[in-house]
Backbone as a printed PyTorch tensor [residue, N CA C, xyz], in Angstrom:
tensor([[[ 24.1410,  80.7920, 115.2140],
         [ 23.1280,  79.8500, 115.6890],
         [ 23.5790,  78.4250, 115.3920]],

        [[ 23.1140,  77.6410, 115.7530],
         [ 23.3270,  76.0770, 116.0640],
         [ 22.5000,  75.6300, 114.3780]],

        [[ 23.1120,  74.7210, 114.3450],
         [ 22.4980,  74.1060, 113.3990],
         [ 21.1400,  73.2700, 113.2010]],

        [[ 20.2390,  73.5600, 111.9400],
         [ 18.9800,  73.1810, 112.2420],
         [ 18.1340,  71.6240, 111.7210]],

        [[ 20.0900,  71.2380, 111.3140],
         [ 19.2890,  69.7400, 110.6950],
         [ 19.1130,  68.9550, 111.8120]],

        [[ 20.0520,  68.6610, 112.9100],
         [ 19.8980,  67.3460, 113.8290],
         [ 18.2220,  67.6670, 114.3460]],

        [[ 18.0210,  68.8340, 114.6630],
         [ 16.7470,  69.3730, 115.1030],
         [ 15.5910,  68.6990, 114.4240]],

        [[ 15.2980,  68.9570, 113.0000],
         [ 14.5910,  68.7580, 111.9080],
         [ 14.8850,  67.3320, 111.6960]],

        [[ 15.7980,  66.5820, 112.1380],
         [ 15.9070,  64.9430, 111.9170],
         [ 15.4320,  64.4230, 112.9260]],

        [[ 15.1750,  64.6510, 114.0730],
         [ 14.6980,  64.5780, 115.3330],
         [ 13.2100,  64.2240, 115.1640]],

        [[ 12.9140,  65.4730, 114.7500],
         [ 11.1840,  65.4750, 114.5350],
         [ 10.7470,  64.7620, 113.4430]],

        [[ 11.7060,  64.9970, 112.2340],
         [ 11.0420,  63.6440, 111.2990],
         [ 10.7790,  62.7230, 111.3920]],

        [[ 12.1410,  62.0700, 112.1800],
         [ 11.9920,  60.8730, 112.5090],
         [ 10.8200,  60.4320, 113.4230]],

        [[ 10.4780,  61.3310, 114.0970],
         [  9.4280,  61.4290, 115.5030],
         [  8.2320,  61.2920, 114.4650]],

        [[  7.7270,  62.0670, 113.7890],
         [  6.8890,  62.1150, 112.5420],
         [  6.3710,  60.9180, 111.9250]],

        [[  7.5800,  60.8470, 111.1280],
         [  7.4910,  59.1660, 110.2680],
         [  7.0220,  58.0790, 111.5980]],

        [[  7.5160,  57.8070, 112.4320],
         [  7.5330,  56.8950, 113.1380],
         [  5.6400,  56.8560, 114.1830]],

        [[  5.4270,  58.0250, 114.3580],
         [  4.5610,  58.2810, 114.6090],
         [  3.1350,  57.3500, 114.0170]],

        [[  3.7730,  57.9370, 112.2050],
         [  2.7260,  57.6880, 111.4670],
         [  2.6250,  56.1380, 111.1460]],

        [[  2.9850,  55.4420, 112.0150],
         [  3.4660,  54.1430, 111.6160],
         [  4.3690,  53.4680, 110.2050]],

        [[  5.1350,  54.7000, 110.0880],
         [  6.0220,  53.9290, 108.4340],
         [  7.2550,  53.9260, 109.1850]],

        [[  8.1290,  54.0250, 108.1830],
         [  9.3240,  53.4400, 108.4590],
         [ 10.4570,  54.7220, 108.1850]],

        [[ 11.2900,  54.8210, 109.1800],
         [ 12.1830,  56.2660, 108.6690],
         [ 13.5630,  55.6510, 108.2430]],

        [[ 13.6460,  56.1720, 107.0920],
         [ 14.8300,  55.5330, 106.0560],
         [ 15.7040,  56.9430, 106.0970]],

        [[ 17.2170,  57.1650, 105.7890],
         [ 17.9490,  58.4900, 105.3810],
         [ 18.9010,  58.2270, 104.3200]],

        [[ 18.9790,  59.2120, 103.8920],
         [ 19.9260,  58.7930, 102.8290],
         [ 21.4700,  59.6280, 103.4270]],

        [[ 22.6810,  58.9260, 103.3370],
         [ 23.3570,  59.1830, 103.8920],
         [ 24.7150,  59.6310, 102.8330]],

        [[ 25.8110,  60.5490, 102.8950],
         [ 27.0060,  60.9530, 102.0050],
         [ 27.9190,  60.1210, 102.6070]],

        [[ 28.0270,  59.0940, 102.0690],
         [ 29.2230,  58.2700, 103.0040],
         [ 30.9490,  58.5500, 102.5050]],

        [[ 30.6790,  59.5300, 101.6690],
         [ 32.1550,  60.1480, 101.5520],
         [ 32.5250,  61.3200, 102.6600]],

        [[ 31.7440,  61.5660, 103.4150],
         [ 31.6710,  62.4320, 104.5050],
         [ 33.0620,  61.9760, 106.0780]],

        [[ 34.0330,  63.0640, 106.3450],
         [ 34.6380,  62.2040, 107.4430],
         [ 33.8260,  61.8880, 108.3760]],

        [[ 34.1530,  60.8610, 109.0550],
         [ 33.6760,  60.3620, 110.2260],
         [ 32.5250,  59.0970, 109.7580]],

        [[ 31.8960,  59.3250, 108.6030],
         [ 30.7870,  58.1930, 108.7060],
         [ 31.3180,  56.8980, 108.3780]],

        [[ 30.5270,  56.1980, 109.4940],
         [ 31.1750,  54.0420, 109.2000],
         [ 30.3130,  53.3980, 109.4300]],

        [[ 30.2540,  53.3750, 108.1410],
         [ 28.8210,  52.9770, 107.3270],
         [ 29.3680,  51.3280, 107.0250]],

        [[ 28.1990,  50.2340, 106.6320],
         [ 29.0280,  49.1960, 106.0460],
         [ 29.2560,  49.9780, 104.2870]],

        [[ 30.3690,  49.2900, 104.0640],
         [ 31.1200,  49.7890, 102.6030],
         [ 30.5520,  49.7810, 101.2890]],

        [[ 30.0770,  47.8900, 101.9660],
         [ 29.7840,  46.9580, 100.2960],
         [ 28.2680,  47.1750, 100.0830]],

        [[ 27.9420,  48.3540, 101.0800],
         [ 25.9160,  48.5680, 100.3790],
         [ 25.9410,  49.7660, 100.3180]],

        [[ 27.3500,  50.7620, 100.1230],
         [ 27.2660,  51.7570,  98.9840],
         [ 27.3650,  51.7950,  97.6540]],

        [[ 26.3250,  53.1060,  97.6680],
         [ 26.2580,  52.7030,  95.8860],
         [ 26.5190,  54.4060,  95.6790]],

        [[ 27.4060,  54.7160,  94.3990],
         [ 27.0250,  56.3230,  94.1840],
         [ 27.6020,  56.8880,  95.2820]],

        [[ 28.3030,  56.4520,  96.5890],
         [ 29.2240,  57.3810,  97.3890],
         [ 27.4070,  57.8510,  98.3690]],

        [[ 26.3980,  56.7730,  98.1150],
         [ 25.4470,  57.4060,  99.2930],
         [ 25.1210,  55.4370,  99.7960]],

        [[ 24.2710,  56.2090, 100.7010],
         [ 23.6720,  54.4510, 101.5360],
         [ 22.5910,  54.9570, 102.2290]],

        [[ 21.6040,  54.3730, 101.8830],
         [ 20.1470,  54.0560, 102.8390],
         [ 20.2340,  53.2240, 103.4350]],

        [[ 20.0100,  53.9250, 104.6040],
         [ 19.9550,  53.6200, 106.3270],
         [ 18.2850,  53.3880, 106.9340]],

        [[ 18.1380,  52.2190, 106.7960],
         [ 16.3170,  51.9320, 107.8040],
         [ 16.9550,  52.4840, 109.1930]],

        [[ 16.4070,  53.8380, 109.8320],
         [ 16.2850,  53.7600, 111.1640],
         [ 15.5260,  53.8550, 112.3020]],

        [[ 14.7100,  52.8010, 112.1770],
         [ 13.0790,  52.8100, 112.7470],
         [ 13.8110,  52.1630, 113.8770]],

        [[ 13.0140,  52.4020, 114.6330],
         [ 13.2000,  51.6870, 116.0440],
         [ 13.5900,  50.0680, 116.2790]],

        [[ 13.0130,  49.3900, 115.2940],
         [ 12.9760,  48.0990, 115.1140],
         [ 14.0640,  47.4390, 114.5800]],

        [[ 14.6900,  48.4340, 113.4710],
         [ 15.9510,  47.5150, 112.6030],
         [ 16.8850,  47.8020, 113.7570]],

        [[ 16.7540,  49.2550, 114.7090],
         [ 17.9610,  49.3260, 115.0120],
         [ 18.0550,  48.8000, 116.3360]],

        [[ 19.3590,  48.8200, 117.3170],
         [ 19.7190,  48.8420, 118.2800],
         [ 20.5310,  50.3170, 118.8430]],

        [[ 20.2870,  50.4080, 120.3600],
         [ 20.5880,  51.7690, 120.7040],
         [ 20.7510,  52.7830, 120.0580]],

        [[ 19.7650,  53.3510, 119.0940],
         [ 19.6520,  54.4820, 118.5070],
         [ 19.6740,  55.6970, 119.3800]],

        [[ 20.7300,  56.3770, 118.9060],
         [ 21.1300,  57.5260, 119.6350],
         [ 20.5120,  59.1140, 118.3950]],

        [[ 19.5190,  60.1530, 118.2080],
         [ 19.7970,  60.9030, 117.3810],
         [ 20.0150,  62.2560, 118.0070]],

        [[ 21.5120,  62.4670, 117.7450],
         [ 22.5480,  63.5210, 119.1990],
         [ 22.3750,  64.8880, 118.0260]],

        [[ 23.0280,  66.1220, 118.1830],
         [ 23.1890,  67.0560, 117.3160],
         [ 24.1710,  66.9400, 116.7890]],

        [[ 25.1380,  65.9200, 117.0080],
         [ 26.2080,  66.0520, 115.9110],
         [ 26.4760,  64.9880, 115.1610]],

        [[ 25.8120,  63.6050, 115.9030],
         [ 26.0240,  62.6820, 115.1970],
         [ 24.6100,  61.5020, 115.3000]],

        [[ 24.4930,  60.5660, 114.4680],
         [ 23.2440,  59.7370, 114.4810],
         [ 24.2690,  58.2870, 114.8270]],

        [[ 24.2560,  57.7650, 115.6440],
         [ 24.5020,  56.0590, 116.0130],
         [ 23.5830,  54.8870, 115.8990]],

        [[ 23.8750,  54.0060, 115.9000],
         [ 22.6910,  53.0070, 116.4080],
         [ 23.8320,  51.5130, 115.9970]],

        [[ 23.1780,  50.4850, 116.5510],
         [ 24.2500,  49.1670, 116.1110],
         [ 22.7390,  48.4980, 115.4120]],

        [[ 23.1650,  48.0950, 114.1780],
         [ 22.8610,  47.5750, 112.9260],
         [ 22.8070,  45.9420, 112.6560]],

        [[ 21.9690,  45.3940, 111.7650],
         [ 22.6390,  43.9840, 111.4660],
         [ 22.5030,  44.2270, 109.7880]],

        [[ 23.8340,  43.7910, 109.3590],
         [ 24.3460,  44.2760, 108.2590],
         [ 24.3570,  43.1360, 107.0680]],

        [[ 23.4160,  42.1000, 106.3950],
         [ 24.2930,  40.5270, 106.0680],
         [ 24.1520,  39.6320, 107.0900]],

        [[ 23.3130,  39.7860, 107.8990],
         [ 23.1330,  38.6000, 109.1140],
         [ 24.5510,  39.6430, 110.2110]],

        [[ 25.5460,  40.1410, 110.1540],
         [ 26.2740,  40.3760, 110.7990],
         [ 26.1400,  42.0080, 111.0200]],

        [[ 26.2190,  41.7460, 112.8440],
         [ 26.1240,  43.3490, 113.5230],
         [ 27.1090,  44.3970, 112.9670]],

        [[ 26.8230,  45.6320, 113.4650],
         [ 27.8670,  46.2790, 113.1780],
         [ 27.3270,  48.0490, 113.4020]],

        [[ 28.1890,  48.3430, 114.4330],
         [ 28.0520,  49.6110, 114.8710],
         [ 28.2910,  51.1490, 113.8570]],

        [[ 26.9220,  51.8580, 113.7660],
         [ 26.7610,  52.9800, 112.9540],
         [ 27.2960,  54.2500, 113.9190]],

        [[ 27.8670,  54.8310, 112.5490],
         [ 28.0970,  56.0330, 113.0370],
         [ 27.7890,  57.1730, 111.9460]],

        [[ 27.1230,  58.3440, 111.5140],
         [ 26.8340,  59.2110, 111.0320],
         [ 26.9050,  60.0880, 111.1250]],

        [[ 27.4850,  61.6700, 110.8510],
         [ 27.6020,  62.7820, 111.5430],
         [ 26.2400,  63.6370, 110.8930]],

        [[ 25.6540,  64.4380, 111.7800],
         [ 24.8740,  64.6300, 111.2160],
         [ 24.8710,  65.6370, 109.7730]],

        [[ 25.7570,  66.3210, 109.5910],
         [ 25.8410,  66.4760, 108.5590],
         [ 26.0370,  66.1020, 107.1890]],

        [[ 26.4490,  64.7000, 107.6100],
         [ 26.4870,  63.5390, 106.0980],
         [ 25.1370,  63.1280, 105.6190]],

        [[ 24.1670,  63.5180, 106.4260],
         [ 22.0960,  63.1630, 106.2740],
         [ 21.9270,  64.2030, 105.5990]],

        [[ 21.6130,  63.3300, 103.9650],
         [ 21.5720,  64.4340, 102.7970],
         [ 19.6660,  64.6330, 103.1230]],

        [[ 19.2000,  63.2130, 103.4820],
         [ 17.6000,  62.9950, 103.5100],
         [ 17.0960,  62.3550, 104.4590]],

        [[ 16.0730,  62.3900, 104.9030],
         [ 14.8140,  61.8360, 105.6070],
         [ 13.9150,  61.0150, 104.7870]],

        [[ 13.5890,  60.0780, 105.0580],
         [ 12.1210,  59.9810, 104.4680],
         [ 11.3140,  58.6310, 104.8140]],

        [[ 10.0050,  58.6260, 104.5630],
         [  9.4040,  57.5910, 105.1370],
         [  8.8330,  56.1780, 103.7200]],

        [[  9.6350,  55.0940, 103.8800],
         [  9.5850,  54.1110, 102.4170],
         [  8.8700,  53.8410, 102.2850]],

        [[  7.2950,  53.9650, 103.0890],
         [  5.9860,  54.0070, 102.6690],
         [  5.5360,  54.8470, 101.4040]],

        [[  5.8410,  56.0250, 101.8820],
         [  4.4720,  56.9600, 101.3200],
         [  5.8350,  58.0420, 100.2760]],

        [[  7.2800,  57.9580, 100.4690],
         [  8.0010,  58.6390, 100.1190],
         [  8.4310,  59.8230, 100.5310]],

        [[  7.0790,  60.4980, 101.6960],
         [  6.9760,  61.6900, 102.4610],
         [  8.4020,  61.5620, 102.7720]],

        [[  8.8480,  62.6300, 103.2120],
         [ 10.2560,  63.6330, 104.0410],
         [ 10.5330,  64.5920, 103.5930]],

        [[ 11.9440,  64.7130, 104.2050],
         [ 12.1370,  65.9770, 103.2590],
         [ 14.0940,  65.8310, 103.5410]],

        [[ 14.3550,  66.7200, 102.3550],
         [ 15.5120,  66.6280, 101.5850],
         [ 16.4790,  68.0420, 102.3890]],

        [[ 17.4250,  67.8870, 102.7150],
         [ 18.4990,  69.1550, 103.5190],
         [ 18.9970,  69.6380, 102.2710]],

        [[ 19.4630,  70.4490, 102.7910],
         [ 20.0870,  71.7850, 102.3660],
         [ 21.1480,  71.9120, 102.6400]],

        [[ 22.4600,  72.1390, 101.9860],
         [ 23.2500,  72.9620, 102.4570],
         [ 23.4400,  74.0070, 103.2730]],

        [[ 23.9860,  73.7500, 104.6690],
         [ 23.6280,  74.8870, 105.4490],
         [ 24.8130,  76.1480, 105.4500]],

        [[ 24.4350,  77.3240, 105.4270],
         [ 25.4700,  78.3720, 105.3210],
         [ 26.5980,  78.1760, 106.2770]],

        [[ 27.5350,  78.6090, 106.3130],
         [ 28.9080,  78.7600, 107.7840],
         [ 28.4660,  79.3030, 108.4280]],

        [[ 28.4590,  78.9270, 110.1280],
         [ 28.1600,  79.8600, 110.9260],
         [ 29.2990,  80.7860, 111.3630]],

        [[ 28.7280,  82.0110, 112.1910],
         [ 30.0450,  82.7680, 112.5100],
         [ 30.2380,  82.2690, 113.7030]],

        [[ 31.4950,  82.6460, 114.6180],
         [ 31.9130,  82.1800, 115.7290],
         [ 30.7270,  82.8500, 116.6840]],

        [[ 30.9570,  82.2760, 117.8080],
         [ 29.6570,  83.0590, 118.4010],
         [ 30.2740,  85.0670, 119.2320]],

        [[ 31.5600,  84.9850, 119.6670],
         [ 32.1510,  86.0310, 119.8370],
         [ 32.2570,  86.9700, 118.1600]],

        [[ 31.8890,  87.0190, 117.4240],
         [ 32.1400,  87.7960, 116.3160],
         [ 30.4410,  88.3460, 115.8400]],

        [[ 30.4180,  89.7580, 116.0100],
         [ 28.8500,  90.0960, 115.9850],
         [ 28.8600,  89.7660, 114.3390]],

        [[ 27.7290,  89.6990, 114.0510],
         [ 27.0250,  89.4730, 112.4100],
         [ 26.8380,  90.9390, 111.8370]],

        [[ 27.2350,  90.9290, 110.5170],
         [ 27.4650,  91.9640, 109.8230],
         [ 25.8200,  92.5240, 109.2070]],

        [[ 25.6570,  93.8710, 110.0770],
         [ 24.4670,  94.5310, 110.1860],
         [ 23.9210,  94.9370, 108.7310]],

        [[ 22.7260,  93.9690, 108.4460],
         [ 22.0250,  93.7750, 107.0080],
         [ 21.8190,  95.3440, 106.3620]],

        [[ 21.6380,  95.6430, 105.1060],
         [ 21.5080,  97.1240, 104.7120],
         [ 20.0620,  97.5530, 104.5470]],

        [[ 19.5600,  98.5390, 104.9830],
         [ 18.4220,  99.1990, 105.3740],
         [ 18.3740,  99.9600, 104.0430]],

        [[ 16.9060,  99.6620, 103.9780],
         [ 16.0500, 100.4630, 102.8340],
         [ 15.1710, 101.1790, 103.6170]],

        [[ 15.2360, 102.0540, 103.1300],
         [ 14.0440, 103.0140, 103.3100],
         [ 12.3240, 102.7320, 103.4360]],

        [[ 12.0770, 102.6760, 104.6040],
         [ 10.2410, 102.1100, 104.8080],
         [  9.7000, 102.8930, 103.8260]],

        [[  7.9910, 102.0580, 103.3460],
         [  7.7020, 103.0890, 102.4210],
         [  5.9550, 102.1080, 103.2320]],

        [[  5.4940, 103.2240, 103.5120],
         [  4.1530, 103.0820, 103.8380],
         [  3.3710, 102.5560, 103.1150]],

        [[  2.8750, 100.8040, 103.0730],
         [  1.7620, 100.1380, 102.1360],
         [  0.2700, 101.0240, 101.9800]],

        [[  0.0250, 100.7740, 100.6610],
         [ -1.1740, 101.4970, 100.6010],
         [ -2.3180, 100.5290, 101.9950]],

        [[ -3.1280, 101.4260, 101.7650],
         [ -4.2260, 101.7210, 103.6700],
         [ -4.9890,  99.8100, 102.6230]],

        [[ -5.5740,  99.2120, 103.7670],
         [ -5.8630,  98.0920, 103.8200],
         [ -5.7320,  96.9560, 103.0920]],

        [[ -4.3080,  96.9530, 102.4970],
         [ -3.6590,  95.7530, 102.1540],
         [ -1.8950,  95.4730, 102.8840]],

        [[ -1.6510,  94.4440, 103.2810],
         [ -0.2470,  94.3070, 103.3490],
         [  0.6770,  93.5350, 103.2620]],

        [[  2.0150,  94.2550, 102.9670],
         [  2.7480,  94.1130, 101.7530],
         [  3.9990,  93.6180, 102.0780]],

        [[  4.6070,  92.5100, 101.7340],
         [  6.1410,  91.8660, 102.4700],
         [  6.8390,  92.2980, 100.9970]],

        [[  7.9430,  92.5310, 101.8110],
         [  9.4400,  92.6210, 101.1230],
         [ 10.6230,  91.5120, 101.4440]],

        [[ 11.0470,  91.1510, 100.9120],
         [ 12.4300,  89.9210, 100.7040],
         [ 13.8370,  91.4010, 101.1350]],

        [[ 14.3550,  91.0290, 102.4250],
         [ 15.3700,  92.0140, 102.7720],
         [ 16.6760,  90.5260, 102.7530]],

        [[ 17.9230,  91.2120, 102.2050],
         [ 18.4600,  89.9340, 101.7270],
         [ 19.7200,  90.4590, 102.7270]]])
């Protein structure tokens, strides 16, 4: 399956913005591909305002987040993959939410290795009962 952060950054952002705050991310700028400005990392991360307003042509694609920036009084074209977006969040209220490490996917020609079956066991009569199948 496709990956479910650009998805989930999509709607946050849709979310936050909605709610009238402001959608901020926190970004891994040791990540390849991200070109970020340099000198407003701190800790190997950088918060990114990307509300409609700070930015210019905000693009949020499934593989990567763009937009052109003013950085210091001076522009300067973003690039983010989406997998370097450790966070979401809105600098109002603090609301978002924080990613995950996502597992490897398999190729899509290679079937997925068929999970191991336990034995059903009939819940007692008018209650019911979930199991964690791993």
């Amino acid at each position: 399956m496709k990956s479910r952060r650009s998805y989930l950054l999509r709607a946050m952002h849709e979310w936050i913005s909605d709610s009238n705050c402001t959608p901020h991310i926190v970004v891994d700028a040791g990540v390849t591909g991200v070109e970020v400005p340099r000198q407003f990392v701190k800790d190997g991360k950088i918060v990114l305002n990307v509300s409609w307003n700070a930015t210019a042509q905000l693009q949020l694609g499934n593989d990567e987040l763009s937009f052109n920036g003013r950085f210091g009084g001076a522009s300067m074209q973003v690039r983010v993959p989406v997998a370097a977006v450790l966070a979401i969040y809105a600098r109002e209220t603090g609301q978002g939410m924080i990613f995950a490490d996502e597992p490897e996917t398999q190729p899509p020609d290679t079937p997925p290795e068929p999970a191991p079956q336990e034995p059903a066991t009939k819940p007692a009569a008018g209650r019911a009962k979930l199991k964690v199948v791993k």
